[in-house]
C-alpha positions in Angstrom: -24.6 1.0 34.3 -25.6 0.8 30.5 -22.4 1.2 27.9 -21.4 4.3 25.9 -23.9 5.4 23.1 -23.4 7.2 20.0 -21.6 5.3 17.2 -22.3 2.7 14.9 -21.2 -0.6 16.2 -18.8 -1.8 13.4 -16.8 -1.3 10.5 -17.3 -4.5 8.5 -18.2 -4.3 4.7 -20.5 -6.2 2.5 -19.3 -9.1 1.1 -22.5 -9.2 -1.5 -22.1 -7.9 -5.1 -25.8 -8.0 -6.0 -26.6 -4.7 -5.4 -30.9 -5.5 -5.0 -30.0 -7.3 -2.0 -27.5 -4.3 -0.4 -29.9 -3.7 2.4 -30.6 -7.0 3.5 -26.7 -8.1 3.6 -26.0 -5.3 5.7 -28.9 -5.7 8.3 -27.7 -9.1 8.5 -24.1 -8.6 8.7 -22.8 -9.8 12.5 -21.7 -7.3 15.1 -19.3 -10.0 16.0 -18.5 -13.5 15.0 -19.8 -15.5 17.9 -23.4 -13.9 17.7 -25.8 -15.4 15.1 -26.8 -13.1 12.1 -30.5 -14.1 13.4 -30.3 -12.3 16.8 -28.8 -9.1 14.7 -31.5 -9.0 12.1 -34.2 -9.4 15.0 -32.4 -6.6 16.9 -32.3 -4.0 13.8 -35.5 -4.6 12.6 -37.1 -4.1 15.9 -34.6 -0.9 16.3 -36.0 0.2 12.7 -39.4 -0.4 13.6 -39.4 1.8 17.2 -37.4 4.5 16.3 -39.7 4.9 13.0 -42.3 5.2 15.1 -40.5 7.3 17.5 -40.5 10.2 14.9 -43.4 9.3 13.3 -45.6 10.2 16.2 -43.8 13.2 16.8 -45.1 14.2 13.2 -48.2 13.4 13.8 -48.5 15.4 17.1 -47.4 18.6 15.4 -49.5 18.0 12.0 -52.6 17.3 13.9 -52.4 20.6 15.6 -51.4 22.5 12.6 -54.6 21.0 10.9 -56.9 22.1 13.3 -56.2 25.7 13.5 -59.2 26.7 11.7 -61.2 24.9 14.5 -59.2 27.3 16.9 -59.6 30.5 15.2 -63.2 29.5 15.7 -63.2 29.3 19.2 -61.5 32.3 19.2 -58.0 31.9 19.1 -57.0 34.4 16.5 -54.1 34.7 13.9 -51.9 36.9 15.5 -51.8 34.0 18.6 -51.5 31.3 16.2 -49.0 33.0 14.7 -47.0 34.1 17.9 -47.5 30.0 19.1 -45.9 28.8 14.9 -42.5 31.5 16.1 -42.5 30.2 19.6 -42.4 26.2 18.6 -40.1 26.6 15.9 -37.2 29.3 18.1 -37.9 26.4 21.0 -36.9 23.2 19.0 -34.6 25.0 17.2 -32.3 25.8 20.4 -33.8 22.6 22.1 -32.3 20.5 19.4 -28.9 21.3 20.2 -29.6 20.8 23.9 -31.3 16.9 22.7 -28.3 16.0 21.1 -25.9 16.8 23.7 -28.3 14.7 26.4 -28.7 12.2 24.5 -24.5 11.3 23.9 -24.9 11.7 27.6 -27.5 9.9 29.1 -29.5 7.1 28.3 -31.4 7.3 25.4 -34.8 6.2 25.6 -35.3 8.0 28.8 -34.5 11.2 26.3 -37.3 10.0 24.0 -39.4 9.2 26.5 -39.5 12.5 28.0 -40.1 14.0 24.4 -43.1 11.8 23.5 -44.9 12.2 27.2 -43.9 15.7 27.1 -45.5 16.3 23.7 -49.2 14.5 25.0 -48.6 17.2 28.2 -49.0 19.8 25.9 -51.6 18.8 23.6 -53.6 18.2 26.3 -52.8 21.7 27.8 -54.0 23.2 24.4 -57.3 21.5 24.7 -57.1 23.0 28.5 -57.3 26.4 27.8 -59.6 25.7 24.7 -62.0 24.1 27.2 -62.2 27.1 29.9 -62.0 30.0 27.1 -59.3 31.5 28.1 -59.0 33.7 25.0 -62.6 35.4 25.6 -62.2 36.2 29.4 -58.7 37.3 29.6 -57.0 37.9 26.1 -53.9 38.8 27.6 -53.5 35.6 29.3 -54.9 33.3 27.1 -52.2 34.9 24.5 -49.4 34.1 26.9 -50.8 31.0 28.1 -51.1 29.3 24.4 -48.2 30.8 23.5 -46.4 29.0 26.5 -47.8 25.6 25.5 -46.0 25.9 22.2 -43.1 27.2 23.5 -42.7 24.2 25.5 -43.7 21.7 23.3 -41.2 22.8 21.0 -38.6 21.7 23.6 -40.1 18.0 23.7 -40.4 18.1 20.5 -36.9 18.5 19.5 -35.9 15.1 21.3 -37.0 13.4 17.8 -34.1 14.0 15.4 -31.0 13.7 16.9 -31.4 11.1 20.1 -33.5 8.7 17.6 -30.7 9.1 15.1 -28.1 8.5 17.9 -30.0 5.2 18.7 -30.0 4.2 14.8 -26.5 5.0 14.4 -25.4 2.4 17.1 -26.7 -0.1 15.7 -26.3 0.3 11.5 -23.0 0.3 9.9 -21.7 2.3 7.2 -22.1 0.1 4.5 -25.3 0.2 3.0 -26.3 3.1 5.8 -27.9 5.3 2.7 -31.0 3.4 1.8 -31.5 2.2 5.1 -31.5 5.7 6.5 -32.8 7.1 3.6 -36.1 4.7 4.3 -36.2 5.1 7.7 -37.0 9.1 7.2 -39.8 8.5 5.6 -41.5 8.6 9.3 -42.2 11.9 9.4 -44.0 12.3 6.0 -46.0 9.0 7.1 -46.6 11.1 10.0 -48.0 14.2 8.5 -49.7 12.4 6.3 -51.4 9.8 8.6 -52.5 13.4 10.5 -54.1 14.5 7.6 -56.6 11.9 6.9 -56.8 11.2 10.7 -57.9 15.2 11.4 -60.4 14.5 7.9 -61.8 12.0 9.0 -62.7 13.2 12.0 -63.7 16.4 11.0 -65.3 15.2 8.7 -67.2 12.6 10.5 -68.4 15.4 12.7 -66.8 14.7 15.7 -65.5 17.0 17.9 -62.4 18.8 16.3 -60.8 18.3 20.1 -60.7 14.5 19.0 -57.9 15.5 16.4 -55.6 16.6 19.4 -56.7 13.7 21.7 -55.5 11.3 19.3 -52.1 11.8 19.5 -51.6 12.9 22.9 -53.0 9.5 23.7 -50.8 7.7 21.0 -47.7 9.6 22.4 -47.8 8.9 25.9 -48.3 5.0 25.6 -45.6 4.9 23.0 -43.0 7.3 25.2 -44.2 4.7 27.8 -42.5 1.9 25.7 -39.6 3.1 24.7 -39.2 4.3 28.5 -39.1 0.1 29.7 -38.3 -1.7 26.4 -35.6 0.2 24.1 -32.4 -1.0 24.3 -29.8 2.1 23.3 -27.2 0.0 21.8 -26.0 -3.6 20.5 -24.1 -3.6 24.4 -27.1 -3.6 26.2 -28.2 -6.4 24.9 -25.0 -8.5 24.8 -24.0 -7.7 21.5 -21.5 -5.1 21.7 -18.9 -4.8 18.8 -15.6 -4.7 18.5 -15.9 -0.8 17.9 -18.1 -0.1 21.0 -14.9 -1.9 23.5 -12.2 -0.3 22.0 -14.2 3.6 22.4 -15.1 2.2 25.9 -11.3 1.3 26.9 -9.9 4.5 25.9 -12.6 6.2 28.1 -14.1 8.4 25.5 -16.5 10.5 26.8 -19.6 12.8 25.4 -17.9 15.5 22.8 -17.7 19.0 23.2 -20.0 21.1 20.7 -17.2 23.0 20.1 -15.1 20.0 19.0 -18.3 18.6 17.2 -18.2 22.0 15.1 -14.3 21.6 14.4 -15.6 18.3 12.3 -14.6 18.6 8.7 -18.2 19.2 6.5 -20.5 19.5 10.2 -20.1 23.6 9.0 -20.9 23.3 5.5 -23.9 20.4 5.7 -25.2 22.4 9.0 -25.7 25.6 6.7 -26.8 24.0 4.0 -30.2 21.9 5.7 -30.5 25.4 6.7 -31.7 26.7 3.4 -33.1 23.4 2.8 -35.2 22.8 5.9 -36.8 26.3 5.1 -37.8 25.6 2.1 -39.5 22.6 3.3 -41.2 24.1 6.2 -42.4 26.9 3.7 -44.1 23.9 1.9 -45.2 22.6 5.1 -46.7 25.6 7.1 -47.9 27.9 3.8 -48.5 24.9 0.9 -52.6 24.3 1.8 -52.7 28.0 2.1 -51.4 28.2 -1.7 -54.1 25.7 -2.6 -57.0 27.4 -0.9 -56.5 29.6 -3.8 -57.2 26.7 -6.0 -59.0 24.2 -4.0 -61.8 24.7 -1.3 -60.5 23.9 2.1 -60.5 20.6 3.2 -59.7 19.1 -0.1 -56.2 21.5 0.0 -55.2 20.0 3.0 -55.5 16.8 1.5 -54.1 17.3 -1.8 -51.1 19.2 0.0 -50.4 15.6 1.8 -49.0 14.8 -1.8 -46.0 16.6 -1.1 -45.5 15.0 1.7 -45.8 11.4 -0.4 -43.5 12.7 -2.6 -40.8 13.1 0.4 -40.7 9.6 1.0 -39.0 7.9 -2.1 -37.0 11.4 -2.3 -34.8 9.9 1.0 -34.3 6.5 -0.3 -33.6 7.2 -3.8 -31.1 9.5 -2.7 -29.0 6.8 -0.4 -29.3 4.5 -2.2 -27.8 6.1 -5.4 -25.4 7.7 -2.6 -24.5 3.6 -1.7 -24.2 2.7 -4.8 -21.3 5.9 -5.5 -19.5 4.9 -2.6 -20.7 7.4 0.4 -20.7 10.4 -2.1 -24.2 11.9 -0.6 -23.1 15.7 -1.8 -22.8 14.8 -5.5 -26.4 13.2 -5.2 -27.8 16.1 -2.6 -26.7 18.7 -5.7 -28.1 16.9 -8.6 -31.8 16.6 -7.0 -30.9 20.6 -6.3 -30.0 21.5 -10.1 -33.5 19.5 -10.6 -35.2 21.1 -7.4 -34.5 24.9 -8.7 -35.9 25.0 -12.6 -39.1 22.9 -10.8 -39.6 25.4 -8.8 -38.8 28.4 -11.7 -42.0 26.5 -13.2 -44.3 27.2 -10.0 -43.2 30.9 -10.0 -44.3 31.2 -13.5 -46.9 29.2 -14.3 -48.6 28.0 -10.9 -51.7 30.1 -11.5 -52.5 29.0 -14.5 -51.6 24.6 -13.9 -54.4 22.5 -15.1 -55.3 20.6 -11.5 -53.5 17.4 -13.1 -50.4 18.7 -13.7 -50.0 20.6 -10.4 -50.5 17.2 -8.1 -47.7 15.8 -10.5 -45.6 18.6 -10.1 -46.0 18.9 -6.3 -45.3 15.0 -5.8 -41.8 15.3 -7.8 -41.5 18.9 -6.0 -41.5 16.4 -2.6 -39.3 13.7 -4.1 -36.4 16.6 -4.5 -36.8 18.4 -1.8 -37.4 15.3 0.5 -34.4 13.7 -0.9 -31.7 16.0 0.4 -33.2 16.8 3.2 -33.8 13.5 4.6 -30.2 12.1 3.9 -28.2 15.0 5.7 -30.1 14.7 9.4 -30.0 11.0 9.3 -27.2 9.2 7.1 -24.8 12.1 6.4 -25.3 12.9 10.0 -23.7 9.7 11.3 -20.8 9.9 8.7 -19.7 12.7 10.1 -20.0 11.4 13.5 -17.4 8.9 12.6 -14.7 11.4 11.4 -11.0 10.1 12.1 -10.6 13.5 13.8 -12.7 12.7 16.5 -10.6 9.5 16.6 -14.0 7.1 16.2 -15.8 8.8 19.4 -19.2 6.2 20.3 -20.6 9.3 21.7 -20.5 12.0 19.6 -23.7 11.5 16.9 -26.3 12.8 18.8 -24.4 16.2 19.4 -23.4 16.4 15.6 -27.1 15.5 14.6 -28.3 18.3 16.9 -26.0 21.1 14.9 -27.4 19.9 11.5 -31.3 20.1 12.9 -31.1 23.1 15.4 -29.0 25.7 12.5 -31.8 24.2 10.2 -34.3 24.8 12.9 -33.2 28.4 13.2 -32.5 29.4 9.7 -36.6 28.2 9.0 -37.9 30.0 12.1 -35.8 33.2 11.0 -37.0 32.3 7.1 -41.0 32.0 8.1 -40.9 35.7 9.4 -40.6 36.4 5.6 -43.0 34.5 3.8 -45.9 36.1 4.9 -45.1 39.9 4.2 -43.4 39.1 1.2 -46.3 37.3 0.2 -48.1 40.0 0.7 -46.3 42.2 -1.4 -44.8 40.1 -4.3 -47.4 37.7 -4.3 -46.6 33.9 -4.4 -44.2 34.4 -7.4 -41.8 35.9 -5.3 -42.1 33.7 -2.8 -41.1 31.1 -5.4 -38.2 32.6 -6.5 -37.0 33.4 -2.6 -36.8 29.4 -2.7 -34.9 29.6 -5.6 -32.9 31.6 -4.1 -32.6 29.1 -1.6 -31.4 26.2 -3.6 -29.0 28.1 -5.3 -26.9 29.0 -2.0 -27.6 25.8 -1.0 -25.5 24.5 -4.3 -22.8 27.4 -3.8 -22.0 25.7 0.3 -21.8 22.0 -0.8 -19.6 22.9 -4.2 -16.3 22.7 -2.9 -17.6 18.9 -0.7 -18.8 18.0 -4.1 -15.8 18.5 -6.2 -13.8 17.1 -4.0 -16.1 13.7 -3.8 -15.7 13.5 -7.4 -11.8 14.3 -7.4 -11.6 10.9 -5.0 -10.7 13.3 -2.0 -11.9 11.9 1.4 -11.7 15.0 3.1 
């Protein structure tokens, strides 16, 4: 029977003061004495490496059908069922998130991910299905409800990615240090998205069939479910390494938490609301950004020059846990200063977006990623597993994918809800008031973490 999941596997601190080498101390600092710092590093690395991956492909599933649409609309699927299949994915891995979570604190692990990844190449390859019998030309009304369907269901397997690859992390990294290595570690799904943009342009491009671009990754994403499925181990305990931390939650027979309990969590609330208005700002970027450049740009080159954003994301996580490290754990106070950046940046795209030179919009658009991608990253990943570790859940192994879920799924469902705007306000306001509905955004966004800010800088734990 495999050991309890969910927590990181000890408590010990750096004993380094050279702050360059913070993340190598602590992926070599021992789960317990009598097991060589050798077998540990091995063990996180290849940890790392998978569950990177995990996510990654995940991204690159979803980008690679999002780049395609144009290729879809051609073969007939219209807006309005593109549209209906964007609301369908987003409500389903919003609620599915919460439901990942709680499997994963209570079952294996990699049999969670496994299902995601295989799930997700089911679907693709459903997609290019109904593409492949035009469905859409001989029966609209089925081919509406049978596209919409796939997406719906994808956006269950889909949701598996956050919080049971986070769980697995969390086991096995300790809280020392956790920023940057977390903080790099989310850079997988902007390698994703990014990875599917020159992937779908290049073979597009190369005047392959477009089909190719979904093929791809429902391939990728079965062989690597297929992996994880025989060879990843959930925790340091199933490999003979369990800590000190792991026996003591397994003696005092600590079982999966509640969600209820998981909400009762000092700052679960308050972080949960605020990726909220963060993750819909991102997915506004994400779903309507090479849109915004079409105006600029012809099409293919604003899909790629939208990857920049998506560059941008990646330093944005590690810079911000890292600087979190190195102020002791204080992620808020970080999280709000790249937000009293984030909002002038984006009063500065509201104003004067029309009229950028070309130059200085790609600058502005990679620094808009580095803030943006900063907080965001940190709060589903390292902040996430902080909390999990709360003394009033009295050190529970098996509570972090549950208290990763409520962070994702309320961001999930504050950016589905939030996406059902852009688009008519668009329409009416034009892309300046779109801007300044982010705005909007960051400022509430401020307003919830204020009072976990002050109270990080007033030395209160709580």
């Amino acid at each position: 029977r495999r050991g309890p999941t969910g927590s990181p596997a000890h408590r010990t601190g750096l004993t380094s003061s050279n702050l360059n080498h913070l993340s190598l101390n602590m992926l070599k600092e021992p789960l317990m004495g009598d097991v060589s710092s050798a077998g540990i590093l091995r063990w996180r690395r290849t940890i790392f490496l998978v569950t990177f991956v995990n996510y990654a492909m995940a991204h690159f599933c979803r980008k690679c059908y999002t780049n395609v649409k144009t290729e879809l609309v051609e073969d007939g699927v219209d807006q309005v069922i593109l549209s209906q299949m964007d609301t369908a994915f987003m409500l389903t891995y919003a609620v599915g998130t919460f439901i990942s979570g709680r499997l994963g604190d209570m079952y294996p692990q990699n049999i969670i991910i496994a299902i995601g990844l295989v799930g997700s190449t089911a679907c693709l390859v459903f997609i290019l299905f109904l593409d492949r019998l035009r469905v859409v030309q001989w029966n609209h009304s089925l081919g509406f409800s049978l596209f919409v369907l796939a997406q719906f269901i994808h956006g269950f397997f889909q949701s598996t990615g956050v919080p049971v690859n986070t769980a697995v992390m969390g086991n096995w990294f300790s809280k020392k240090g956790r920023g940057f290595i977390f903080g790099l570690w989310s850079c997988h799904q902007f390698l994703g998205d990014i990875l599917a943009a020159l992937a779908t342009a290049w073979i597009v491009g190369a005047g392959s069939p477009w089909q190719w671009a979904l093929l791809l990754p429902a391939t990728l994403n079965g062989v690597w479910g297929a992996l994880n499925l025989c060879y990843l181990p959930n925790s340091p305990a199933e490999v003979g390494l369990a800590s000190s931390v792991e026996k003591t939650t397994a003696s005092d027979g600590g079982g999966a938490i509640g969600f209820v309990q998981a909400v009762r969590i000092p700052g679960v609330i308050g972080y949960s609301l605020a990726y909220g208005f963060l993750k819909f700002i991102n997915y506004a970027m994400f779903f309507w950004l090479p849109f915004f450049l079409s105006l600029h740009f012809d099409t293919e080159s604003a899909n790629m020059i939208s990857s920049l954003y998506s560059l941008g994301m990646m330093p944005g996580g590690v810079i911000v846990g890292w600087v979190s490290d190195l102020l002791g754990g204080r992620r808020a106070t970080v999280v709000g200063a790249f937000l009293l950046v984030l909002a002038p940046l984006l009063w500065l795209f509201a104003m004067y977006a029309d009229e950028m030179p070309p130059l200085i919009l790609l600058a502005l658009l990679g620094m808009l990623g580095v803030l943006v991608g900063g907080p965001n990253n940190i709060i589903t990943s390292a902040v996430a597993v902080d909390l999990a570790e709360h003394p009033s859940i009295g050190g529970n192994a098996r509570s972090l994918g549950t208290v990763t879920s409520i962070i994702n799924g309320t961001g999930g469902i504050t950016a589905a809800l939030g996406l059902m705007i852009i688009g008519p306000l668009q329409q009416v306001g034009g892309w300046t008031a779109v801007w300044y509905l982010l705005i909007a955004c960051v400022v509430v966004c401020i307003a919830i973490l204020g009072k976990k800010i002050v109270n990080e800088l007033s030395g209160n734990k709580e």
